[in-house]
PAMINU-297149 format. One record per residue (C-alpha): residue number from 1; x, y, z; residue in one letter. Coordinates in Angstrom, 2 decimals, decimal comma, always signed. Layout:
REM PAMINU-297149
rec nr = NUM	u = X	v = Y	w = Z	rest = A
...
END
This chain:
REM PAMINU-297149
rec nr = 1	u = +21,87	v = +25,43	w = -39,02	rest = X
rec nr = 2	u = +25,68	v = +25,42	w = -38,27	rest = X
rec nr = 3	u = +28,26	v = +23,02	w = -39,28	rest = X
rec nr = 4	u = +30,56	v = +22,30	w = -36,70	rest = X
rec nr = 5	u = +33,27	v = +24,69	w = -36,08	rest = X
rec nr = 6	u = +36,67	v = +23,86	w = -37,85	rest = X
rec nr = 7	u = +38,83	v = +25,91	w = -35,48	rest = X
rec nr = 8	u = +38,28	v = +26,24	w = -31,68	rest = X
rec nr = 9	u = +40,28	v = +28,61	w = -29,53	rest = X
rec nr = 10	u = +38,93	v = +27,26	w = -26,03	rest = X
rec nr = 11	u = +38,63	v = +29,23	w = -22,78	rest = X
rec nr = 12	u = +41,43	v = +30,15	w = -21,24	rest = X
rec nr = 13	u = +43,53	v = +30,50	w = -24,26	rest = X
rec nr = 14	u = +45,26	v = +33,01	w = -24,99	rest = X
rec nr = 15	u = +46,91	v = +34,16	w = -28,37	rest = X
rec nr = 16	u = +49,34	v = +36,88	w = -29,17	rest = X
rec nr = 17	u = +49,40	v = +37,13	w = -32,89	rest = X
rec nr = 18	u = +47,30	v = +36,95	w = -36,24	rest = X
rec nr = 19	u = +44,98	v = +34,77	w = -37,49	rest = X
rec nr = 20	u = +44,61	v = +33,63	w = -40,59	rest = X
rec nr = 21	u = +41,28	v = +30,71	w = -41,40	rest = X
rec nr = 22	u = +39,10	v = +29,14	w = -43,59	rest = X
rec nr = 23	u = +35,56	v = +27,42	w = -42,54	rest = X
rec nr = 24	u = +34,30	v = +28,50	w = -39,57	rest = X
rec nr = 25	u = +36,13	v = +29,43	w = -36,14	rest = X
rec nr = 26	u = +34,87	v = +29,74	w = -32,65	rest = X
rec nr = 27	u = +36,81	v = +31,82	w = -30,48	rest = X
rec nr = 28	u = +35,80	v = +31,14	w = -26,73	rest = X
rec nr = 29	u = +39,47	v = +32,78	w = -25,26	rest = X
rec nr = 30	u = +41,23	v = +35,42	w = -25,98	rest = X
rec nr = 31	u = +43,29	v = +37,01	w = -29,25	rest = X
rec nr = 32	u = +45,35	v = +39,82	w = -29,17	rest = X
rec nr = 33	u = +46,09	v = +40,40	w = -33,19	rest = X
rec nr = 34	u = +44,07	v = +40,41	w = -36,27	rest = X
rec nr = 35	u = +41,45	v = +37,38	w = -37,28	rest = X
rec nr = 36	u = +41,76	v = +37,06	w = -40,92	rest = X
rec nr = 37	u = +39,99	v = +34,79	w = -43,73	rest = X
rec nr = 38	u = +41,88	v = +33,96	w = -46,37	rest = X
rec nr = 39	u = +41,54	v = +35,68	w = -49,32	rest = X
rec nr = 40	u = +38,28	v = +34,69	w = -51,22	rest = X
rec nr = 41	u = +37,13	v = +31,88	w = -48,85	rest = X
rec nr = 42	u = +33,76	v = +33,11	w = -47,39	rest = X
rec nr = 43	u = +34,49	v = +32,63	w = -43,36	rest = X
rec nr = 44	u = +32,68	v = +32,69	w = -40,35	rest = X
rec nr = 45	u = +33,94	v = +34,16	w = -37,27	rest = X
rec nr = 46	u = +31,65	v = +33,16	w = -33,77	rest = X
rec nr = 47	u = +32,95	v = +34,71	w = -30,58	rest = X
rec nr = 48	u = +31,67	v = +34,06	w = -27,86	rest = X
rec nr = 49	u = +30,09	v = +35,91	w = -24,48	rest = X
rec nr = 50	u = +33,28	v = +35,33	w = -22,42	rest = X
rec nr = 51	u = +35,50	v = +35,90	w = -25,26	rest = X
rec nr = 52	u = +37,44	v = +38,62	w = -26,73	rest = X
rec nr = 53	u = +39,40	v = +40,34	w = -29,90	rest = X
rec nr = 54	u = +41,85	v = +43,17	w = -29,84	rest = X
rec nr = 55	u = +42,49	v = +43,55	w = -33,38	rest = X
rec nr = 56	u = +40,97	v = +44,24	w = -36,75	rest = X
rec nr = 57	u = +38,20	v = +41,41	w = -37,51	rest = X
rec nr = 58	u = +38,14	v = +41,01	w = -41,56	rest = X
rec nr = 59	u = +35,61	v = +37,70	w = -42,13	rest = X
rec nr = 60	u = +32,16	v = +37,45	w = -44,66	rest = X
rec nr = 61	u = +30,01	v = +36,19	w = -41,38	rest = X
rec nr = 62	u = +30,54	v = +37,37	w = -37,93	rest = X
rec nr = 63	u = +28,43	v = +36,08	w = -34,53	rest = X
rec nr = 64	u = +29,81	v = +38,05	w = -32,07	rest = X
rec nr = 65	u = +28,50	v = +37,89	w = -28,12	rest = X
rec nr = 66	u = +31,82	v = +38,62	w = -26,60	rest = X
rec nr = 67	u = +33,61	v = +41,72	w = -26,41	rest = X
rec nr = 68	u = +35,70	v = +43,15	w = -29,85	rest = X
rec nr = 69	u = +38,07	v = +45,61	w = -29,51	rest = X
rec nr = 70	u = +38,79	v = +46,44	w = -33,28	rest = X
rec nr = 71	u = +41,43	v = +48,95	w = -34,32	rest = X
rec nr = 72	u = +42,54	v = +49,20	w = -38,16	rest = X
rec nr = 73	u = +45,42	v = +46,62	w = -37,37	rest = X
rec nr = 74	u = +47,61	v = +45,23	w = -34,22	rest = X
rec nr = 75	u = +51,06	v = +44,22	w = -34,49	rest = X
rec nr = 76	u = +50,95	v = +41,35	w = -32,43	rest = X
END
């Protein structure tokens, strides 16, 4: 079972730059730039079906149902 999410990026929201988290994050808009956990802190990353990435996607756990768009890194 999931804890709740620590970071929500709601629908409609959109982001132009890097990410950077600990815990877990759902992603239900949209983020142009990379999605990072930090260093050593095991992360999970949940996007969802009407949500996307266009960036590299570096996390320990990863539920993704939307669309990801990885390249090696985006300068947002």
């Amino acid at each position: 079972m999931f804890k709740k999410n620590d970071s929500i990026i709601g629908a409609g929201t959109q982001i132009v730059g890097n990410i950077i988290f600990s815990g877990s994050m759902l992603i239900d808009g949209h983020v142009r730039g990379n999605v990072t956990e930090i260093a050593q802190k095991r992360s999970t990353l949940i996007l969802s079906e009407r949500a996307s990435i266009e960036g590299a996607v570096v996390v320990t756990h990863q539920i993704i149902s939307g669309a990801l768009i990885s390249s090696p890194a985006v300068m947002a």
